[in-house]
Every structure is written in structure tokens, then in C-alpha cells.
C-alpha positions in Angstrom: -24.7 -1.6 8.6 -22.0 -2.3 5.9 -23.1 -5.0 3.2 -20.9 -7.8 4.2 -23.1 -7.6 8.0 -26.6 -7.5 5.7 -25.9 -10.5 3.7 -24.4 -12.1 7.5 -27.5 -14.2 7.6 -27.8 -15.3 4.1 -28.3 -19.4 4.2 -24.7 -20.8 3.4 -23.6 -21.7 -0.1 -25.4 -18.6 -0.8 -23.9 -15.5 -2.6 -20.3 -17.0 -1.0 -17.9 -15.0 -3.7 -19.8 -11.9 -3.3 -19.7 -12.9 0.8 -15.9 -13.6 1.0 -15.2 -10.1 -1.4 -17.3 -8.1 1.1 -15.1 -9.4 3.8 -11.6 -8.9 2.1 -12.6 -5.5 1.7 -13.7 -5.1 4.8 -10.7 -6.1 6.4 -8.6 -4.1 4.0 -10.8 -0.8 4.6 -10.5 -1.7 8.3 -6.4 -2.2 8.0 -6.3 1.4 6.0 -8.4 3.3 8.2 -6.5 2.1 11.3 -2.8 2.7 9.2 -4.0 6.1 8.0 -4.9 7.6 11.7 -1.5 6.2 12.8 0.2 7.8 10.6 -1.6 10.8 10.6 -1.5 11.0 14.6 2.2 9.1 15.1 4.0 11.1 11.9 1.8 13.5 10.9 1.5 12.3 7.7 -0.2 10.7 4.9 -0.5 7.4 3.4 0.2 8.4 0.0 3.9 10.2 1.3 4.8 6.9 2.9 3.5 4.7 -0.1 6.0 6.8 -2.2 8.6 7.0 0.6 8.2 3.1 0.5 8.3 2.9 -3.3 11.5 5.6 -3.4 12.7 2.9 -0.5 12.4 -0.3 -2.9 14.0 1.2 -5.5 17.6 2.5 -4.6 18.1 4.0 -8.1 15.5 5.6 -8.3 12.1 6.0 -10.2 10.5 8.0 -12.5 7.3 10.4 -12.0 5.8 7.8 -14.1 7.1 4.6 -12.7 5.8 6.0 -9.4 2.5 7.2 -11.1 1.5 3.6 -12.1 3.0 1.9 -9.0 0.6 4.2 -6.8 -2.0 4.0 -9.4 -2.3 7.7 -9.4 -2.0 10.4 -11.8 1.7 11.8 -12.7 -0.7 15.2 -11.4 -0.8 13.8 -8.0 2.4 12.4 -7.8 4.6 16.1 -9.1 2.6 17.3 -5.9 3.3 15.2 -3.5 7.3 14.7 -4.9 7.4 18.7 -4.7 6.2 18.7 -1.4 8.5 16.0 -0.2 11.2 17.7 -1.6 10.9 21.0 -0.4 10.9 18.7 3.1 14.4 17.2 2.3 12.9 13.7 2.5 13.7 13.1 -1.6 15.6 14.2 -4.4 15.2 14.8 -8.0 18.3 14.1 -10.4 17.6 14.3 -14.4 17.3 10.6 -15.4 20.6 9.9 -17.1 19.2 7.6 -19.7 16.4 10.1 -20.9 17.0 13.8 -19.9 14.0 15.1 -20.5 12.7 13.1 -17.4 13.6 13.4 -13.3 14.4 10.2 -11.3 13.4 10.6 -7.6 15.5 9.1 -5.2 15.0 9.1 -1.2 17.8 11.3 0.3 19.9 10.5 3.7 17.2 12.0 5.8 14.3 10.7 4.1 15.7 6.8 4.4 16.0 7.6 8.6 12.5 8.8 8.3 10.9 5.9 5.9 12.9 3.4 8.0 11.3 5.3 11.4 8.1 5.1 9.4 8.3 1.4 8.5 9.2 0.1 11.8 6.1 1.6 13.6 3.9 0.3 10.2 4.9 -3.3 10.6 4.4 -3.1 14.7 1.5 -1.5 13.5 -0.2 -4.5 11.1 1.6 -6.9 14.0 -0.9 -5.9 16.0 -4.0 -5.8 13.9 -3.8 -9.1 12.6 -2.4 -10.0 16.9 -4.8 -12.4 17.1 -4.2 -14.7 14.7 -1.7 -17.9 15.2 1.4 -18.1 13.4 -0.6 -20.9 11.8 -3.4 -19.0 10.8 -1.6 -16.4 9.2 0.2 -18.9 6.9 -2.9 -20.4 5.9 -4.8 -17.4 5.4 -1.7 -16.1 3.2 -1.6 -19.3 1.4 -5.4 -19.1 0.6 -5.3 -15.8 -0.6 -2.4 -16.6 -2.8 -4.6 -19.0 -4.2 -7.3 -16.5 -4.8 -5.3 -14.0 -6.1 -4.0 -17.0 -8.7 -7.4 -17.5 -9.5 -8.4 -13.5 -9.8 -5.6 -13.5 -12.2 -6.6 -16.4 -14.5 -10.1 -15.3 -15.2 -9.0 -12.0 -15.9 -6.5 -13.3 -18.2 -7.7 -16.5 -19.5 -5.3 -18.7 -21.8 
């Protein structure tokens, strides 16, 4: 029984932040579970490859080992491994950074945009689908109030 289930039958008004974290995590794990088999069974691949694959996407220019390091919040370890590997694939690129030339900018190549955009399709059909059942209503006001939460994370972890 995960902790969000156990504290189900708590009287209301009690423990409600510590109620409504449980259940955003929950719902995330759930999402990331779900997204990770798919990928796996659908691409046979990883999340982390299509997070960088994504971030390589956003970024037409390119990005640093390091950029991509603190946008995955990984290690630049992890990252050099997973860019090597991707690489040897054809799916990226590396091209000394022409502003600092002690560093590599990584930069999708031709095939590895067709496969990121193959990717991305099936992903957002993908979280379609998981979050179905929900009105077009609900969806806006869910995204609204978590807007608002993450507002309010911000501000008390950053007060003025």
C-alpha cells in the first residue's frame, strides 16, 4: 500500500499538503512508469535518450555537456555516456563549441530529428491517453491550479 492510500482515510483538513504531495507524485510516478515501458517496448529505448533527444530538439544550436547536465539534472558522467552512445547511433553530433573550444556542443543530426519527432508523436498520444479521462475543462483547471502551486513552491523557497 503506497502512503498516499494509508493516509486515504485521514479525517479531512488533516495532513492536506502532505495529502495532495503524495498524490502529485503519485500521478507523476504513475505517468513515468507507464512513459518508460512505452518507450522501452515501442522504441526500445530509454527515457533519459529521449529527455536528451528532446533537449538536443529544443535547442537547434546546440548545447553543451553541461547545459545538458543541469537541464537533465544529471552528472556531465552520465550525460558523455549517453551522448557517446547516441552518437555512435547517428542520432547526434558533436562540433567543438565555436565560442569556447575547449568544449563540444551536441546537436541532433538529420536522422536523429526523424527519430525524436517519431518519438514525440507516440509520447504526446501517449500522455493523451493517460490523462483520457479528464475534460478539456478539467485539464485547464487542473493546469491552472498547479500553476498556482508551483507559484507558491517557488515563493517559499525563495522568499522576498
Amino acid at each position: 500500500m503506497d502512503a498516499e492510500t494509508q493516509l486515504a482515510h485521514a479525517p479531512p483538513g488533516t495532513k492536506d499538503s502532505l495529502r495532495l504531495w503524495l498524490r502529485l507524485l503519485t500521478c507523476a510516478t504513475l505517468i513515468e512508469t507507464e512513459i518508460r515501458r512505452r518507450l522501452r517496448e515501442e522504441f526500445a529505448t530509454t527515457l533519459p535518450r529521449f529527455d536528451l533527444l528532446a533537449a538536443l530538439d529544443r535547442n537547434g544550436e546546440g548545447l553543451t555537456l553541461g547545459d545538458v547536465s543541469r537541464r537533465m539534472m544529471v552528472s556531465n558522467g552520465n550525460v558523455t555516456g549517453l551522448a557517446t552512445r547516441l552518437e555512435a547511433e547517428g542520432l547526434i553530433e558533436r562540433r567543438l563549441d565555436a565560442e569556447d573550444r575547449r568544449a563540444f556542443r551536441l546537436r541532433l543530426t538529420a536522422k536523429g530529428a526523424r527519430e525524436f519527432a517519431r518519438q514525440s508523436r507516440a509520447h504526446e498520444g501517449w500522455i493523451a491517453e493517460l490523462l483520457g479521462d479528464l475534460t478539456t475543462a478539467e485539464r485547464a483547471e487542473l493546469h491552472r491550479l498547479l500553476g498556482r502551486a508551483k507559484s507558491s513552491i517557488r515563493e517559499s523557497l525563495d522568499p522576498p
